[in-house]
N, C-alpha and C positions, 0 to 999 in steps of 0.2 A: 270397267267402263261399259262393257257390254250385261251388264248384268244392273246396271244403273238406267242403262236405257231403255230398257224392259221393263224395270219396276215404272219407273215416269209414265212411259211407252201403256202399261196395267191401268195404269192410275186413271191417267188421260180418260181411254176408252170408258171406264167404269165411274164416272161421274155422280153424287151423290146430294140429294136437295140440301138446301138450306138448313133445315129442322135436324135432320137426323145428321150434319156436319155438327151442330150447335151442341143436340144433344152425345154424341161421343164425346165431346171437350169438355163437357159438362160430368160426365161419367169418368174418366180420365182425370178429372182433379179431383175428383168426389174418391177416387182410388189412392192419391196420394195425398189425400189430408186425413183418409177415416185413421190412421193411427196419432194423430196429432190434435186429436178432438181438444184437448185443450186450451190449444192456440184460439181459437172459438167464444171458450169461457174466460180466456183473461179479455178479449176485446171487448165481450159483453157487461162487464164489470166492471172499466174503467168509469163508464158513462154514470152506472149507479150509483158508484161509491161519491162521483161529484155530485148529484144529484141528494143524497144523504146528508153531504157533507157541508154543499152549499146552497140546496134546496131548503133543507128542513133545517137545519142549525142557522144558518144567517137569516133565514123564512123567519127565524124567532124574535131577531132586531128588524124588522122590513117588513110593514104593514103588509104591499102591494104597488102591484103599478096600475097604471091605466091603459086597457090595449083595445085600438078600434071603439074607444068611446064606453068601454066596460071596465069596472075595476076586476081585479082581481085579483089572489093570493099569491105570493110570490111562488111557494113551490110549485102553485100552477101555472107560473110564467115559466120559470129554469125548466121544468121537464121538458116540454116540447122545444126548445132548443137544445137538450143534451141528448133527444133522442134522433134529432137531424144531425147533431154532432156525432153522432153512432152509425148512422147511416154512412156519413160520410168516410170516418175512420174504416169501415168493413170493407167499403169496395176503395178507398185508397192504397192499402196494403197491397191485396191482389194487383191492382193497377201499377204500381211502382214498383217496390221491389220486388218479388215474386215475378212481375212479368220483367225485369230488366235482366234478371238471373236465368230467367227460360233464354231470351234474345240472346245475350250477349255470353254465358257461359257453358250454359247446360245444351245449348243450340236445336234445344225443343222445337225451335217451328222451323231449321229446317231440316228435320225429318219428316215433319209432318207436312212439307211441299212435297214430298218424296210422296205423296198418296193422293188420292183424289180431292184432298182437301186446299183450297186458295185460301190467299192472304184475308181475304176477307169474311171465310169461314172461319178464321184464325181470331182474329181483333174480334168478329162477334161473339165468339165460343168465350172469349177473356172477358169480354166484359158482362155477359150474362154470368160467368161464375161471378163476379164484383157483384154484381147486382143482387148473386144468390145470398152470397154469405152478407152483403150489408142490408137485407129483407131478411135475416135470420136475426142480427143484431136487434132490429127495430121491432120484430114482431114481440119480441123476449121483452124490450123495455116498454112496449103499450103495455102490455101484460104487470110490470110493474106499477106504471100508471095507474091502471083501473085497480089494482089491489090496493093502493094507498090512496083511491079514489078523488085522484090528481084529473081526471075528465068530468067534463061537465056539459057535452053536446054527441049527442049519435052518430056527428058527420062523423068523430075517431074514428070509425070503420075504413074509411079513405085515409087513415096515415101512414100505415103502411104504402100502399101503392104510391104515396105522396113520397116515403121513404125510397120507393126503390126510383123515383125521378131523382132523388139527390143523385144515390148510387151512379145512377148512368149520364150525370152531368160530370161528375165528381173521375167516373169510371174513365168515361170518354176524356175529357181532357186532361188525365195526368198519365192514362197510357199513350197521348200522342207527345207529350212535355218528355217521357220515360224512351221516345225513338231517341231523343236527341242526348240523350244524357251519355257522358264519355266515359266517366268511373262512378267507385260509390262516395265519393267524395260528392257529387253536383247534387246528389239525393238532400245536402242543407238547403237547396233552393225550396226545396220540399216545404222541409217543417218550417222555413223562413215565411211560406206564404200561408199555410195552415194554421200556425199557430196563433198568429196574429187573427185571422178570421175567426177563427174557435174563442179567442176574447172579448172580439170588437163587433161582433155580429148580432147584437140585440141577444146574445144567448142570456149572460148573466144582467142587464139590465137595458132599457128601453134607448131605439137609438135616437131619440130627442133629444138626450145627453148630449151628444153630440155639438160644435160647431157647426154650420150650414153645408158647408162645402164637405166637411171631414165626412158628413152625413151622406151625402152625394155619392162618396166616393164608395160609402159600407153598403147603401142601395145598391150598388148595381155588381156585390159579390155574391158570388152560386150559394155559398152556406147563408146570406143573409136571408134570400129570396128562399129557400128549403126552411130556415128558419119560424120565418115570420108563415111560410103554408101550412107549416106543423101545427103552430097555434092557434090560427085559426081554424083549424079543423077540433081543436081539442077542446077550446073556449065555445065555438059555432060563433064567431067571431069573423062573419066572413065578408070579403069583400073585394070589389074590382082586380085588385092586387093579389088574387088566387092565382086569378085567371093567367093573370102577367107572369106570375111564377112558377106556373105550369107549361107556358110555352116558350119561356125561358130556360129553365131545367132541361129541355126536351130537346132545344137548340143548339141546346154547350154538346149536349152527347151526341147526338149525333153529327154535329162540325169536328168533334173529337172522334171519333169514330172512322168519318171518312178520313181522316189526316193518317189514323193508323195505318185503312190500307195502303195510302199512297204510299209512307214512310217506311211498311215492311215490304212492298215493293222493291223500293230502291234499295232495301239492306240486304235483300234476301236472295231475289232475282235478279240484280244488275253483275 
């Protein structure tokens, strides 16, 4: 006990910024995935192999669609939704399971309450890794992109950073969804709300499809809005609705964000 109260007692005195808390968490995962580099290349590879599969083979029955008033090639529609669908999937993982196994088995963070580091250097450091590795995903599939010269505007330079908004909406709200989770069982609430999003979000065809209301309901989901910013960026198809889904993206993570700290708060500290 007296040997606990010391360490806390070190910790306390020796207080450390923001940046250099973010970056040891950052280095710290970066230590426990470089033998696992593969996990990496199978995330990366889902996205493409759909994009092969349903881009460019059904691209061959599928004229085009019409998007923001331009037509265009179907493979150049499916990409930029399978690469906000990649963003998403990179910083999901990290966010949900991975962070529900530090919390709840491995009791990763609270040792690392045990150091100068707070709950909220914690939740930030987790979600800038989400961020790292699903900006790792997406910079790999632009790259895909331009080599099957699937782009057709300069704004692409901005998909990435448009990529790592999914990340930190996607980041932030499924690690504060992942405080509440009780076993790995609840983890189907997961793939129950993803998967459905990953089909119905304007990825594989335009959401006009849609009924009125059905439409309504797909506007106002995080992959829809990362979606549809993806392609306008890749098209130069831009419009009001950038803007909306930049400051939407931006709002989920960080409302997710804060909820983490409060929630490792109470799990951690109480």
């Amino acid at each position: 006990m007296a040997m606990l109260t010391t360490s806390v007692g070190r910790a306390a005195a020796s207080p450390i910024s923001s940046g250099e808390a973010t970056a040891l968490l950052l280095y710290r995962n970066y230590l426990a995935y470089r033998r696992a580099w593969y996990i990496f290349v199978s995330g990366f590879l889902e996205p493409v192999f759909y994009l092969f599969s349903i881009g460019v083979g059904v691209g061959q029955l599928v004229t085009g669609f019409e998007f923001n008033g331009e037509s265009i090639p179907y493979a150049e529609f499916v990409a930029p939704g399978m690469l906000a669908a990649s963003a998403m999937n990179g910083s999901l993982l990290d966010a949900t399971f991975n962070f529900f196994f530090k919390l709840k088995y491995n009791k990763l963070f609270d040792q690392m309450l045990a150091t100068p580091l707070t709950t909220m250097d914690i939740a930030r450091g987790e979600l800038s890794w989400s961020l790292l590795r699903g900006g790792i995903y997406s910079a790999a599939f632009l790259l895909v992109m331009v080599a099957m010269d699937l782009v057709s505007s300069w704004w692409a330079v901005l998909v990435v950073p448009a990529a790592l908004l999914i990340g930190l909406a996607f980041g932030g709200i499924c690690m504060a969804l992942t405080t509440f989770m009780r076993s790995w069982q609840d983890f189907e609430f997961v793939t129950l709300a993803t998967l459905p999003m990953f089909l119905f979000s304007a990825t594989f065809f335009p959401v006009t499809a849609f009924p009125t209301v059905v439409r309504w309901v797909v506007e106002c989901t995080p992959l829809y809005r990362g979606v549809v910013l993806c392609r306008e960026l890749t098209t130069g198809a831009l419009s009001w609705g950038s803007a909306v889904s930049v400051v939407y993206l931006v709002a989920m993570g960080l409302i997710g964000l804060a909820i983490v700290r409060r929630r490792l708060e109470a799990l951690l500290l109480t």
